[in-house]
N, C-alpha and C positions, 0 to 999 in steps of 0.2 A: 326803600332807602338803602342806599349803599352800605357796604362793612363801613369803609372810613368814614361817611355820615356819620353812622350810629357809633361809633368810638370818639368823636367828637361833639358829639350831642351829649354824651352821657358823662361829659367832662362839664359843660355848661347847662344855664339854664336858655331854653328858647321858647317864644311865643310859638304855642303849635299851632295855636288857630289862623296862625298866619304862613301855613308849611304845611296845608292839605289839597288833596285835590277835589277841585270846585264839580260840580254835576255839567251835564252837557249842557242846557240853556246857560249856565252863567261862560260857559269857553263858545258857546256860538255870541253872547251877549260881548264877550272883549272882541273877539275878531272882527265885529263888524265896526268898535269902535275902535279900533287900531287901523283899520281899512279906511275908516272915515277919518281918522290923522294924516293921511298919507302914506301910511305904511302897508308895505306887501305883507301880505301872512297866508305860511301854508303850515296847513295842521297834519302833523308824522304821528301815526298809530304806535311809533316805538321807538326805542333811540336806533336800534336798524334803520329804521325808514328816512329817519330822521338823516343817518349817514348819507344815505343813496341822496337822499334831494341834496346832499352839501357838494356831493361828488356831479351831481347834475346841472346842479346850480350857476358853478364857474366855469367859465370856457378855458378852452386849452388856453395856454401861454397868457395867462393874467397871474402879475406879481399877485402874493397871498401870504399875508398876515395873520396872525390869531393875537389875542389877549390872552390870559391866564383865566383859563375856566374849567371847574369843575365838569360842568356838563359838557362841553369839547373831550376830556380823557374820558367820561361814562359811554360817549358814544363810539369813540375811537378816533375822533379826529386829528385829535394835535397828533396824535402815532403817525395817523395817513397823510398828515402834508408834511413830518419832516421825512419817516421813511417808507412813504407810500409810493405807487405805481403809479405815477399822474404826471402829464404833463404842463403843471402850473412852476412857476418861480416861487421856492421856498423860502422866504426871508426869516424866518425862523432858521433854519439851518444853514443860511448864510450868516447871518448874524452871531449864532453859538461857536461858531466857523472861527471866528476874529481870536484873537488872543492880545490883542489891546485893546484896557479897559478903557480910556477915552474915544476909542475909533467904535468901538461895539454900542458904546452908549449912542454916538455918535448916528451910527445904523440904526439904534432902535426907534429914534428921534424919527428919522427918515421912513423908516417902515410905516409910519401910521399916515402914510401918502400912500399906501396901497391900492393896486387896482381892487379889489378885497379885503377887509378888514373883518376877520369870525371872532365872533366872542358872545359872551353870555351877559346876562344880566340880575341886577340882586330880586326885583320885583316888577311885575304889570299890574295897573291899577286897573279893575273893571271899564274903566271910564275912557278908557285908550293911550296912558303914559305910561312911559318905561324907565326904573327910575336905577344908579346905577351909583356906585363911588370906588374907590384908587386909591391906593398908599401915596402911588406915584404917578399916577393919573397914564399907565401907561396902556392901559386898555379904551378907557373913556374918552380919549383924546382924540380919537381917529373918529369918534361916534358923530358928533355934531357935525361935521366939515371937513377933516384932512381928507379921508379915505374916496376912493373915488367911489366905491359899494361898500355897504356894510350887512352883513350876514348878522343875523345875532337870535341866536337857540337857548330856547329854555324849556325846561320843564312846564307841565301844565299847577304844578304845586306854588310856585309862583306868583301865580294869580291872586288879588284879593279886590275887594270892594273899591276901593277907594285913592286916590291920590296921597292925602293923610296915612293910611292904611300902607301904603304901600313904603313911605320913609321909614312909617314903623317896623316894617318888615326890616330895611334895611339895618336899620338900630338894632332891632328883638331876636332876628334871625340869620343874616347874614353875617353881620359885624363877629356876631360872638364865635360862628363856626369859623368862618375866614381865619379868625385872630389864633384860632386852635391849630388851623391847617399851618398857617405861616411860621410860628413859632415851634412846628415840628418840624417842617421843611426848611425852613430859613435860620431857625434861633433868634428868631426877632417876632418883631408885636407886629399885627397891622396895624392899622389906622384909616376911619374916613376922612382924611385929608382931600379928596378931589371930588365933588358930586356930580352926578348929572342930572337933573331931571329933564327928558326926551319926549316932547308933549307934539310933536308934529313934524313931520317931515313933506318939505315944500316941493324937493324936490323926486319928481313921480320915477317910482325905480329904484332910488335909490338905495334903499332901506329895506330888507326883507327881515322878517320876524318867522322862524320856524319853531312853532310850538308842539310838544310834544306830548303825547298822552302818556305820560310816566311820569312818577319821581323820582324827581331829578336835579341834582347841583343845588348851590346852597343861596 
């Protein structure tokens, strides 16, 4: 667990039985059924490994987006696509870029057409869904449809039994850390205002899941 994990855990209460990492038969038992959704999934030994497949993953000169994730700053990502050595299109750093605030909203609107969309998610159910929610729905957005790929890295802590299981998570353990993170960062409350629950992906490719053996993000 991270330092600002545990400085925001230790402000709240969280369901920890919903915030461990599962044994190897239960992460071979979701990959195949996340595989059997439609979704690509490649398993990273660390959040290193985890970086090189992200940096692997997208070809030169594809626009690249991120959501706001925890697990993206654990492993260095968001650093590496606004000021990393790559030759992809940073809409992140185009968009912080703007200095008007309807033209930037404007931008971020647009961004979740990326040829790339990286971001994290709150939970994966054993059973093969990926369940997710937004203040502002500005990471979720891109997940269903806009984005032309979507990347999306999580910890193996994440993981739990059940689709049921996994909203709880959402509620028990996510919501309460988020709300800690944003109202030190923002001076505001989150909110699960936007849900997703991501139970298949039809179309093949499009969607890669890299999971990670650490904990990681909230």
């Amino acid at each position: 667990m991270s330092q600002e994990k545990s400085n925001y855990a230790a402000a709240v209460n969280i369901d920890e039985r919903l915030d461990t990492n599962p044994d190897d038969e239960t992460i071979d038992e979701t990959v195949a059924n996340l595989e059997a959704n439609g979704f690509e999934v490649v398993v990273a030994d660390s959040a290193a490994d985890a970086l090189e497949t992200l940096q692997s993953q997208i070809p030169e000169g594809m626009s690249v987006m991120n959501g706001h994730s925890t697990t993206l700053e654990e492993i260095g990502f968001a650093e590496y696509l606004t000021d990393g050595d790559h030759d992809w299109e940073s809409l992140p750093a185009e968009i912080w870029s703007i200095d008007d605030d309807a033209e930037r909203q404007a931008a971020r609107r647009q961004s979740q057409t990326a040829d790339y969309f990286v971001g994290g998610i709150n939970a994966i159910a054993q059973t093969g869904e990926l369940v997710a929610a937004d203040r502002s729905g500005s990471r979720i957005g891109a997940y269903p449809f806009a984005a032309g790929n979507v990347v999306i890295v999580s910890g193996v802590n994440k993981i739990v039994p059940t689709l049921d299981d996994a909203l709880d998570r959402l509620e028990s353990v996510a919501y309460p850390l988020e709300n800690e993170r944003a109202k030190d960062a923002y001076g505001v409350e989150s909110a699960i205002a936007k849900q997703l629950i991501f139970r298949k992906e039809l179309d093949e490719g499009r969607t890669t899941v890299v999971l990670i053996r650490e904990h990681l993000g909230y």
